[in-house]
C-alpha positions in Angstrom: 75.7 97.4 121.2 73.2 95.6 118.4 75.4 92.9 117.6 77.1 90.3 120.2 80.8 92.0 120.8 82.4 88.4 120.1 85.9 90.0 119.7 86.1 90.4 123.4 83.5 89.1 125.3 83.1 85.8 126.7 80.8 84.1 124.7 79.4 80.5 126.4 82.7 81.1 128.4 85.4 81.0 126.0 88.0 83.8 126.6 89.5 85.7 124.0 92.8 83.8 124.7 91.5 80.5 124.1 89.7 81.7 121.3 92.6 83.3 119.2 94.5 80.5 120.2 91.9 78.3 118.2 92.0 80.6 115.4 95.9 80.6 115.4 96.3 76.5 115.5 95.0 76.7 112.0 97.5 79.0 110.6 100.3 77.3 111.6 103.3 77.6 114.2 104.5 81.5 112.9 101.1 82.9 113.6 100.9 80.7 117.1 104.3 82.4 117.6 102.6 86.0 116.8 100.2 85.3 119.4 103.0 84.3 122.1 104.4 87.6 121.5 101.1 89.2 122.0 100.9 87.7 125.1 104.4 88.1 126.3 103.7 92.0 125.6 100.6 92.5 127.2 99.8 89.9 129.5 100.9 91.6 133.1 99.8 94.9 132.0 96.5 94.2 131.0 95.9 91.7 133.7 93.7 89.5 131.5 92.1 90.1 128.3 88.8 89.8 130.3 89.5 93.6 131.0 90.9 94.7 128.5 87.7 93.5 126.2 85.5 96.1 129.1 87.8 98.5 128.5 87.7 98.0 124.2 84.0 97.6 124.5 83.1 100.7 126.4 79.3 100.0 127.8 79.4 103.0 129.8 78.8 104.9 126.8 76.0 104.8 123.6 77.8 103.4 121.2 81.2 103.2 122.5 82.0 100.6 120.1 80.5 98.0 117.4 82.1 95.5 115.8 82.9 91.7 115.8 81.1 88.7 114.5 77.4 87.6 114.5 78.6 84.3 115.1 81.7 81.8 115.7 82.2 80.6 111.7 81.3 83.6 109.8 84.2 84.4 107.8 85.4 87.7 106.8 85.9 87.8 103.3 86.9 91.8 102.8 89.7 93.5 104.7 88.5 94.6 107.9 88.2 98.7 108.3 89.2 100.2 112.0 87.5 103.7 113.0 88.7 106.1 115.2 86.7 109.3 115.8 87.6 112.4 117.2 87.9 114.5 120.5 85.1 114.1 123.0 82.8 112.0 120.6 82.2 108.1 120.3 82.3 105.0 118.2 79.1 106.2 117.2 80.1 108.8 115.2 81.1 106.5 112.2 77.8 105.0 112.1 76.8 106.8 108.5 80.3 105.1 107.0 79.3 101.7 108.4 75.6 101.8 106.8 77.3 102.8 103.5 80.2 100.0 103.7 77.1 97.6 104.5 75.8 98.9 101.4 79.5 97.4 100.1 79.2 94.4 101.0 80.9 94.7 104.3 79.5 92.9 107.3 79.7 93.6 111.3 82.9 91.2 111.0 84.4 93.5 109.4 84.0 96.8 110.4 85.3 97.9 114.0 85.3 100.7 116.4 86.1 101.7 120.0 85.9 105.1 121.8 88.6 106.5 123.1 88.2 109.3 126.0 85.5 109.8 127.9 83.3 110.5 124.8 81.2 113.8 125.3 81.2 113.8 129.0 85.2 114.3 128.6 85.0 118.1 128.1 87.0 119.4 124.6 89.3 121.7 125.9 90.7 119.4 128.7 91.4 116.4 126.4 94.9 116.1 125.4 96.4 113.0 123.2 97.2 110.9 126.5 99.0 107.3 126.3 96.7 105.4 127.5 94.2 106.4 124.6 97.1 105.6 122.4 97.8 101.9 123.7 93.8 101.4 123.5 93.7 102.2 120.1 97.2 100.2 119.4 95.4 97.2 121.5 92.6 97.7 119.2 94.5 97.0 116.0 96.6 93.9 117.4 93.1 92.2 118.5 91.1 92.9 115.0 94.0 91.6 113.3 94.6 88.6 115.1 90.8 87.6 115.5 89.6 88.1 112.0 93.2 86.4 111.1 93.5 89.2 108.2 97.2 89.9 106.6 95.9 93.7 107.2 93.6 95.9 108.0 92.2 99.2 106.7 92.1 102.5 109.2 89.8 105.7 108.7 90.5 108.0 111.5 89.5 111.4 112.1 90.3 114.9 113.8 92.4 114.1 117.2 91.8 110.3 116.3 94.6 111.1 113.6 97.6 111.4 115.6 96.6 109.4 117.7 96.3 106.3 115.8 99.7 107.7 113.7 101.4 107.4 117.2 99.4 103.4 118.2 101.0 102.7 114.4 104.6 104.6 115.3 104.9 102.3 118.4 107.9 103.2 120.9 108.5 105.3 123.6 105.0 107.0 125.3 105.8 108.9 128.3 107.7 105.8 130.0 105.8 103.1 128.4 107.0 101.0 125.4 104.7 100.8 123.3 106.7 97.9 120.8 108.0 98.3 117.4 105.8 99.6 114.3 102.7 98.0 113.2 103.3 99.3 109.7 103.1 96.4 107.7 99.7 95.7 109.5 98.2 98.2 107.9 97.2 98.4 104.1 95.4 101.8 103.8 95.6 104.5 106.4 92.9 107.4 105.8 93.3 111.1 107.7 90.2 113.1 107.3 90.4 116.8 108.8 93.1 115.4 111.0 94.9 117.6 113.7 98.2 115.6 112.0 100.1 119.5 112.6 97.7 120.4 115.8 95.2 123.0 115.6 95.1 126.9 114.6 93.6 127.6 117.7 96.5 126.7 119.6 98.6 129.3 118.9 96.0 131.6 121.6 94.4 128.7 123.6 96.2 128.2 127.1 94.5 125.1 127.6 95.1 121.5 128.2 94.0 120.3 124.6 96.7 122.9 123.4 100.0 121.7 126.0 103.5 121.5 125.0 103.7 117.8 125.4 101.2 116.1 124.4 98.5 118.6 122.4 97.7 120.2 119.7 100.4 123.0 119.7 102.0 122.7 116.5 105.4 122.6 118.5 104.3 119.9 121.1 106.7 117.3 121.3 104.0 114.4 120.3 103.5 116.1 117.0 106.8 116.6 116.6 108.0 112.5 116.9 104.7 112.2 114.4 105.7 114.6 111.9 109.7 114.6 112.0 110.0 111.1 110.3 111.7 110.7 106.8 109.3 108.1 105.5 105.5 107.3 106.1 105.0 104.6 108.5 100.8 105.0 108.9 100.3 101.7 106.4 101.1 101.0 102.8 98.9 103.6 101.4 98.2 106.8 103.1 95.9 109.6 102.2 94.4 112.9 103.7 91.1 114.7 103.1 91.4 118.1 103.7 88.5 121.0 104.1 89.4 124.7 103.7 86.4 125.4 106.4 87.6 123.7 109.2 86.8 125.8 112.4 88.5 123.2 114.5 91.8 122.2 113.6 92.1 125.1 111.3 94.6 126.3 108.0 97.3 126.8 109.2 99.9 125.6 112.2 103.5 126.5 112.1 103.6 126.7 108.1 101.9 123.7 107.4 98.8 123.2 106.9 97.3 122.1 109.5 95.3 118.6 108.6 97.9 117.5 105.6 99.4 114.4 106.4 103.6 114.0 105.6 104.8 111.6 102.8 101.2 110.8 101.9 100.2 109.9 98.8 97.4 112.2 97.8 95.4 115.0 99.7 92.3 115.9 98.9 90.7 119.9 99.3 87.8 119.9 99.6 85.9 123.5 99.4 83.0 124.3 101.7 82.3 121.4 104.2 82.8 122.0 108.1 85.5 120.2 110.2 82.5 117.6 111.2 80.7 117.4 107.6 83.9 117.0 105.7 83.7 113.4 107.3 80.1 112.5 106.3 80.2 114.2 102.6 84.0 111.9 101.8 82.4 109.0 102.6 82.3 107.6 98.8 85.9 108.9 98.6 86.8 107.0 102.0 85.6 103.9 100.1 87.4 104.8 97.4 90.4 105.0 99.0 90.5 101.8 101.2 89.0 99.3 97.9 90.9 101.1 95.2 93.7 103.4 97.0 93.0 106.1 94.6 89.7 108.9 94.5 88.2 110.4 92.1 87.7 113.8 93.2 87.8 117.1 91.8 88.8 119.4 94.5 89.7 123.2 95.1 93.3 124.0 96.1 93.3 125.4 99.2 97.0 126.5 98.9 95.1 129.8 97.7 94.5 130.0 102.1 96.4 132.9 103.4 99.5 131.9 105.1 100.8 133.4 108.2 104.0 134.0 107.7 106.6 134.0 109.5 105.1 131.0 111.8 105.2 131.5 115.4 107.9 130.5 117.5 107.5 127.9 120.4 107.7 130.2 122.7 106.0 133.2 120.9 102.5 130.4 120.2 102.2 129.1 123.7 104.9 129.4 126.7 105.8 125.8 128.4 104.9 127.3 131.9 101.1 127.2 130.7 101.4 123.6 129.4 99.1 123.2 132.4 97.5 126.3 132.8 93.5 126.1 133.5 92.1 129.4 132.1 91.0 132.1 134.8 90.1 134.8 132.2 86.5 135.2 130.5 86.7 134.7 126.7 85.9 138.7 126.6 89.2 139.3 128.3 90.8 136.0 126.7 89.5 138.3 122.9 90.9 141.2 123.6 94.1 140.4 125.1 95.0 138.2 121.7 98.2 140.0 119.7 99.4 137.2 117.7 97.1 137.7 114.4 98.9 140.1 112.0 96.1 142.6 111.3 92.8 143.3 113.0 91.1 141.1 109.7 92.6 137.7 110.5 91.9 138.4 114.2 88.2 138.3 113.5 88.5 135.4 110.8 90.2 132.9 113.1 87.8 133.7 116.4 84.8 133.8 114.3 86.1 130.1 113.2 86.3 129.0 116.8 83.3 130.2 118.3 81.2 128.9 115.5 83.3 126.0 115.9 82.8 125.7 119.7 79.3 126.7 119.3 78.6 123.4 116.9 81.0 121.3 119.3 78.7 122.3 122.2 75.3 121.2 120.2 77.2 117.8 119.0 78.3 117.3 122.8 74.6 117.9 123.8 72.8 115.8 121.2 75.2 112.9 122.1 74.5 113.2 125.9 70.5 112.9 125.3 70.9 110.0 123.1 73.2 108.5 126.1 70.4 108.8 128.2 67.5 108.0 126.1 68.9 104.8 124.5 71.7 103.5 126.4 72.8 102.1 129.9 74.1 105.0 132.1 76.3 104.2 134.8 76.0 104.6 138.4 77.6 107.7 139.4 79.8 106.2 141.2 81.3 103.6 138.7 84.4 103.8 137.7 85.6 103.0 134.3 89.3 101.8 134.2 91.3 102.9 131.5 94.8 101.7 130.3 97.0 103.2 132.4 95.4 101.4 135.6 
């Protein structure tokens, strides 16, 4: 981190709870009621918000996080933005949107990011949408809001980070845990670029534990089912999704849909050409856009014009439930030749040429990220242990 993390640390010994409660005293007794609930909600299971902050802040990683402000009275004058990044990746990744919402006018009190997962070191394939990345980045939104004391907040999240942050916003039920009711009306603009918001091509052939039953990317996995079976949008007031017809990652196509729109939103946007990871960096004036203005000006290519499989796949046809867990034991040679659900011999070699360039560039991303751990960051001890929610 470049910038004290004042959101959860303990600065000249002040804990976070005594600090919001300072910030809440001025706002009257609703908002010192807010923070009672906050409390009342997360106070044995987080055992303090001392770890909770270690767990938000993520030192164990380069850039697992920025955020927060520079010092006690600067006041945040815009709404502040919240960035979640995608599958086995870090904070870090957002760092080309921050420099250009500096550029805005935006300061460090403003703009905030934790990582989720084990960042690169997590392994792609074995990273499925768990609840305890959920309640971090739930956690995440309740503490931004309360500290910087704004009505709402912004949210730009991207590839897995999608549904994962629809589900923090969705609140309820995750796997046992209650996660409270809807954060809706804490959120103003909520922004999907190349989201997995319908899962992932890929996982109609993939038997791994990114692409499970329950809580993958299988377009029929019950998590993307709660996220995608609602009758109204419940991501924020405004909600957008920016689209790329390239996408080796999450793909065109997942049971019908395609695969990164976003239901009930307001506007998508195609774009035609950029990768699943440079879609991100080349929408960054339309991010803006859409988080100041809640409208883009764009002109896009359709990419309805993307061949549709049709029918869709059936549940059990795409992936059976008894290999929700499976761990593969087949080279990707075998794995190739053994695929039979592409309709003709054509898409076969579209959609794995997608996902081995895909996997290819994940693999050089994954590497680059690792160096930069090592060459500018603290690396734990091997045999530290980082807790995560569900501890």
């Amino acid at each position: 981190m470049e910038r004290m993390w004042n959101l959860y640390a303990f600065q000249d010994g002040i804990s976070i709870e005594n600090r919001l409660g300072e910030v809440f005293e001025e706002n009257g007794n609703r908002s010192l009621n807010e923070l009672e609930e906050f409390r009342d909600r997360h106070g044995n299971e987080m055992q303090g918000f001392s770890e909770k902050g270690q767990i938000l802040e993520r030192k164990d990683l380069a850039w697992g996080s920025f955020g927060g402000k520079t010092f006690p009275s600067q006041r945040v004058h815009k709404q502040p933005v919240l960035m979640i990044h995608g599958v086995a990746t870090v904070a870090g990744r957002f760092l080309m949107l921050r420099k250009y919402l500096y550029n805005k006018g935006y300061t460090d009190a403003e703009l905030y990011a934790t990582t989720w997962g084990k960042g690169p070191k997590g392994g792609l394939i074995f990273v499925k949408m768990e609840c305890s990345f959920v309640r971090q980045i739930r956690t995440m939104i309740e503490a931004i809001k309360m500290y910087t004391n704004a009505s709402k907040i912004d949210i730009v999240a991207f590839s897995m980070g999608v549904p994962l942050t629809r589900k923090a916003i969705l609140g309820g039920d995750c796997n046992g845990f209650d996660l409270g009711k809807p954060l809706t009306n804490w959120v103003d603009t909520f922004v999907s670029v190349a989201g997995a918001n319908f899962g992932s091509s890929m996982c109609v052939y993939l038997p791994w534990a990114i692409c499970n039953l329950n809580n993958g990317l299988n377009c029929h996995s019950h998590t993307l089912r709660e996220l995608n079976n609602r009758r109204n949008r419940y991501e924020g007031a405004h909600s957008f999704a920016i689209i790329t017809n390239n996408d080796a990652k999450v793909g065109d196509w997942c049971c019908g849909n395609k695969c990164a729109s976003l239901p009930h939103s307001l506007q998508e946007f195609n774009y035609d050409g950029p990768t699943h990871d440079e879609v991100l960096y080349k929408s960054i004036e339309l991010q803006y856009e859409l988080i100041s203005r809640h409208r883009g000006n764009l002109s896009y290519t359709n990419v309805d014009k993307i061949p549709n499989p049709s029918p869709p796949l059936s549940p059990k046809e795409s992936f059976p439930s008894s290999m929700s867990t499976f761990e593969p034991s087949f080279s990707l040679l075998e794995f190739y030749f053994n695929i039979h659900t592409s309709s003709s011999e054509t898409e076969k070699e579209t959609d794995f040429a997608k996902f081995f360039s895909g996997l290819a560039a994940e693999c050089i991303a994954m590497g680059g990220l690792w160096h930069a751990e090592k060459e500018y960051d603290y690396e734990p001890p091997e045999n530290e242990h980082v807790k995560t929610f569900d501890e």
